[in-house]
NUVO-474859 format. One record per residue (C-alpha): residue in one letter; x, y, z. Coordinates in steps of 0.05 Angstrom, whole numbers, plus 5000, padded with zeros to 4 digits. Layout:
REM NUVO-474859
aXYZ;...
***
This chain:
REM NUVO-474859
x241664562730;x234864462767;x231265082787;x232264952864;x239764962856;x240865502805;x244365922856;x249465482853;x251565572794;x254566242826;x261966012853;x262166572909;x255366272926;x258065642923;x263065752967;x258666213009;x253665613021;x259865033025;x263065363086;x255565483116;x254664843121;x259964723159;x259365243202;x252165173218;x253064363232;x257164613288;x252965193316;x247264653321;x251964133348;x253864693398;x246264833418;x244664133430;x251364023479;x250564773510;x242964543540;x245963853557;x251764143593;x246464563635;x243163973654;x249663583671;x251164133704;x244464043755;x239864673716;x233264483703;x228564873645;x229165573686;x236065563685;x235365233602;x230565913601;x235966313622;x241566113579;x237066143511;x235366793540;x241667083548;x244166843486;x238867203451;x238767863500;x243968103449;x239868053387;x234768493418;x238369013447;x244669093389;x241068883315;x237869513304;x245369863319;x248369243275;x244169413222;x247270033210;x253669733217;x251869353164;x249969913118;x256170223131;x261269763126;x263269223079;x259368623087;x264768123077;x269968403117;x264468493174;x262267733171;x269467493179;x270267913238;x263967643274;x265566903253;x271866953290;x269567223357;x264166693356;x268266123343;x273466483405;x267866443452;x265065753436;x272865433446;x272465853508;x266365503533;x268864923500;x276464933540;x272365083609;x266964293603;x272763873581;x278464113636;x271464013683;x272164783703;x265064913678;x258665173726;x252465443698;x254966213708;x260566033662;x254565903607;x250466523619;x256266913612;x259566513555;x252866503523;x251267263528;x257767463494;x256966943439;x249767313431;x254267943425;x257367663361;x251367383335;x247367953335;x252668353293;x252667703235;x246267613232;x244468293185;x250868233156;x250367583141;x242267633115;x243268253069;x251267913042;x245967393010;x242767992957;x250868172943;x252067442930;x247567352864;x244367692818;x237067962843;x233267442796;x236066892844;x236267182913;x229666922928;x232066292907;x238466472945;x234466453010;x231765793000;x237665432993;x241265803058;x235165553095;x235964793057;x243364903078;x241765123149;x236764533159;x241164003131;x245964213182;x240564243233;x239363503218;x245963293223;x248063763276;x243963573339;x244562703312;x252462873307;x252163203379;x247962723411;x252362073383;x259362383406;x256562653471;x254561923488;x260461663464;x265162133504;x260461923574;x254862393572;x257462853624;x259763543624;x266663333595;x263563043532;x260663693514;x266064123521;x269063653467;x262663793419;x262664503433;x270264433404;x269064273342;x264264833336;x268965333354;x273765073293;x268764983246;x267765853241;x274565713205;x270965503141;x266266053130;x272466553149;x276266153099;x271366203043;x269866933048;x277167003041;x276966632979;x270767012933;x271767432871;x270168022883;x269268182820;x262967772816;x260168082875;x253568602885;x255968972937;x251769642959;x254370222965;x256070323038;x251470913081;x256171523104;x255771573177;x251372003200;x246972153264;x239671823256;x241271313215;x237970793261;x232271213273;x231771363194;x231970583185;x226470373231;x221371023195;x223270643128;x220370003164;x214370333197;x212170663134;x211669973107;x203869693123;x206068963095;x213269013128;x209869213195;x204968493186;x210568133179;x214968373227;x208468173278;x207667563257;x214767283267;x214867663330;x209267193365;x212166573325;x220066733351;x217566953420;x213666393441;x212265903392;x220265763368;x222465573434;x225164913406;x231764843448;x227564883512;x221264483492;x226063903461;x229263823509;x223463843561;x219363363533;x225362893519;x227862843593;x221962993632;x216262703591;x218462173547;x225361893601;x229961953556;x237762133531;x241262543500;x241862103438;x233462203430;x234462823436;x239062983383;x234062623342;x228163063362;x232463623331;x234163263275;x226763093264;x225163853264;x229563963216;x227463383163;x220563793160;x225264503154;x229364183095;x223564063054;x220364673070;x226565123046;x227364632977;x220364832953;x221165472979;x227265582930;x223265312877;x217265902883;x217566442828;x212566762875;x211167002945;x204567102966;x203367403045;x197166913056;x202366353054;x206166653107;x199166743155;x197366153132;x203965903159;x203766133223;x196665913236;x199465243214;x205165223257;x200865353317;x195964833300;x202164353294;x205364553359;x197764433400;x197263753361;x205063623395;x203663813453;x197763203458;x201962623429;x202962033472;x209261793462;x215961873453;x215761613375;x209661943356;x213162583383;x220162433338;x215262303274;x210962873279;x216463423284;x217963413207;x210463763204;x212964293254;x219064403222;x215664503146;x211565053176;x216565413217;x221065483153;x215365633107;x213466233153;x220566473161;x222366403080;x216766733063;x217667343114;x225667313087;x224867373030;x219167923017;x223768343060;x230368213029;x227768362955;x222568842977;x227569273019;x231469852980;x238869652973;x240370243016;x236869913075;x237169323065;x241869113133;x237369563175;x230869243145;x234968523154;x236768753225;x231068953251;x227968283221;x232967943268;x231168323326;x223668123318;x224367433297;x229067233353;x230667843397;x223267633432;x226866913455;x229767413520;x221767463537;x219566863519;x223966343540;x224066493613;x216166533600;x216665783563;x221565513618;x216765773674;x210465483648;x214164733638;x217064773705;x210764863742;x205764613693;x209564073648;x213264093585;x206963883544;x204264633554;x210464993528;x207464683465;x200864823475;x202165553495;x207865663448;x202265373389;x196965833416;x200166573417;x202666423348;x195366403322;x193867003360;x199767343329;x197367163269;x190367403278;x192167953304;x197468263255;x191368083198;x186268463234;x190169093247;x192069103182;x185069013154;x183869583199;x188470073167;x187469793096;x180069803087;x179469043078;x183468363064;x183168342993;x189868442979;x191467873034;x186967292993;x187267532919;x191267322871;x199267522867;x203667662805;x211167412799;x215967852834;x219768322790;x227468102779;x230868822805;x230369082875;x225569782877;x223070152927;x219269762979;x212669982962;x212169762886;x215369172907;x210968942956;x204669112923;x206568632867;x208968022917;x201868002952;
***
């Protein structure tokens, strides 16, 4: 088997990643027909703002408290729980656009509690990935959930823009799209159901105690490198990941056009993410330069976007933005997922998540604000712009603490196949 795909030859991986893809198709058909149900629905980017927001004012306010959920309880069990609330809320939503029952409050709400459940997956569902395989592969492991994840993200928003159309466009069509998401949670629920646990890693769960959250973030802070990461992704997530709202901005507003083109847009993203994650499951190394280097790449991308003329020049220069964004984000996964004792390894994962999206609460209102009054092409430019400061700034404060940037540029050694303490196996990934 190539070395990109080894983790398949894991069948609870296997199945793991089969019923992902699935899933995820239908979380990223749901995005696309969520922010073109606002706009049937008469919002304009505030109100697109608001609704990324609120979906996302979850992850910020319950990961670091999921994270020790995480710790504590088994993974597996955990994931099928959260699967099934999401996929309860998004028929919900679903049930109110095609009986026509739908205003905008209905989303905030509907999207707020669907946050709820996603911020309890998303550490379960990052650390279950180092149970999953064998710690040789789980950098490998990562890649291929992002390949998976961006495959669906390619045929997710195409598949949502197609059947919208083909439904009529309105807020009935969407409610139809936002359907199928809600039944597609079945797969992953049905695959967990269906590992050996006998081939699984799991760790050994945390005993509840008082502190734990508080013990969890000291593990983080006395981590230099895990503490530049965790500031990088924060400027990238909070204003320069804004895709949902800039997409769709610059599709409608800028360029005239449907919601067809603007499934593509997402789709285009994603063709640049795909790639990304397949070469990123193909490094025996991680190095942190790549992941500043990254970021400063993204930005740049996201200025050069902002400045294209048209509407096709737009669609074929996403793939670009899309290769850095999941470059940066592998990278930054996987240093903390092999790097992070097994022990905290959902409260490391979970306060990852909290960074690297629990900032879209800030930032989207921010993004939706500044293409309201000054155009959609500045979300770009603004987005691009704090992401190189982010950047800048997380390798000067560093250099600050450290005595110098040596460590950042000079060469790195392979990664060591077992999980140790953070420390040692940091200092050998940069």
């Amino acid at each position: 088997m190539s070395p990109t795909f080894r983790s398949l030859a894991n069948p609870n991986y296997r199945r793991y990643a089969a019923g992902s893809l699935v899933s995820n198709t239908g979380t990223w058909m749901q995005r696309v027909a969520q922010d073109w149900l606002v706009l049937s629905l008469g919002g304009s980017g505030v109100a697109l703002g608001i609704t990324t927001g609120l979906q996302f004012l979850p992850i910020l306010l319950l990961s670091p408290y999921a994270g020790v959920v995480a710790d504590r309880l088994p993974k597996r069990r955990l994931l099928q729980v959260t699967q099934a609330s999401m996929g309860i809320t998004a028929g919900a939503l679903g049930l109110l656009a095609i009986l026509d029952l739908a205003q905008i409050w209905h989303v905030y709400v509907l999207a707020f509690v669907f946050g709820v459940g996603a911020a309890f997956d998303g550490p379960a569902r990052q650390s279950f990935v180092s149970e999953l395989v064998d710690a040789d592969d789980v950098t490998n492991a990562v890649g291929l959930n992002s390949a998976g994840f961006n495959l669906a993200r390619i045929l997710g928003p195409a598949l949502a823009g197609l059947l919208i159309g083909a439904f009529g466009g309105g807020a009935s069509a969407t409610g139809w799209v936002i359907g199928l998401n809600a039944v597609s949670y079945l797969a992953v629920i049905a695959q967990l159901r269906r590992m050996d646990q006998d081939l699984l890693h799991p760790a050994r769960p945390t005993q509840r105690r008082r502190g734990a959250l508080r013990e969890g973030v000291r593990y983080v802070a006395g981590q230099p490198r895990m503490v530049l990461i965790l500031i990088v992704v924060f400027f990238a997530g909070t204003f320069g990941m804004n895709f949902q709202i800039t997409s769709a901005l610059m599709a409608t507003d800028v360029f005239a056009k449907g919601a067809g083109e603007f499934g593509v847009l997402g789709s285009a993203l994603a063709v640049g993410s795909l790639t990304g994650a397949l070469l990123a499951a193909r490094r025996t190394r991680i190095r942190h330069r790549m992941l500043v280097l990254a970021a400063v790449g993204f930005g740049v991308a996201e200025i050069v976007a902002a400045t294209l003329p048209s509407y096709t020049a737009f669609m074929l220069f996403c793939p670009v933005i899309g290769f850095c964004t999941l470059t940066l984000l592998t990278s930054a996964n996987s240093i903390l997922q092999v790097s992070a004792a097994p022990e905290f390894r959902g409260r490391v994962m979970a306060l990852y998540m909290t960074i690297v999206m629990g900032g879209t609460p800030v930032g989207s209102p921010i993004i939706g604000a500044i293409g309201e009054h000054w155009g959609p092409r500045w979300t770009l430019a603004v987005g691009g712009a704090m992401t190189i400061l982010g950047a800048v700034l997380a390798v000067v404060v560093f250099a600050r603490s450290s005595g110098g940037m040596r460590w950042l540029w000079g060469q790195t050694r392979p990664m060591r196949s077992r999980i140790e303490p953070a420390e040692d196996v940091v200092a050998q990934a940069s």
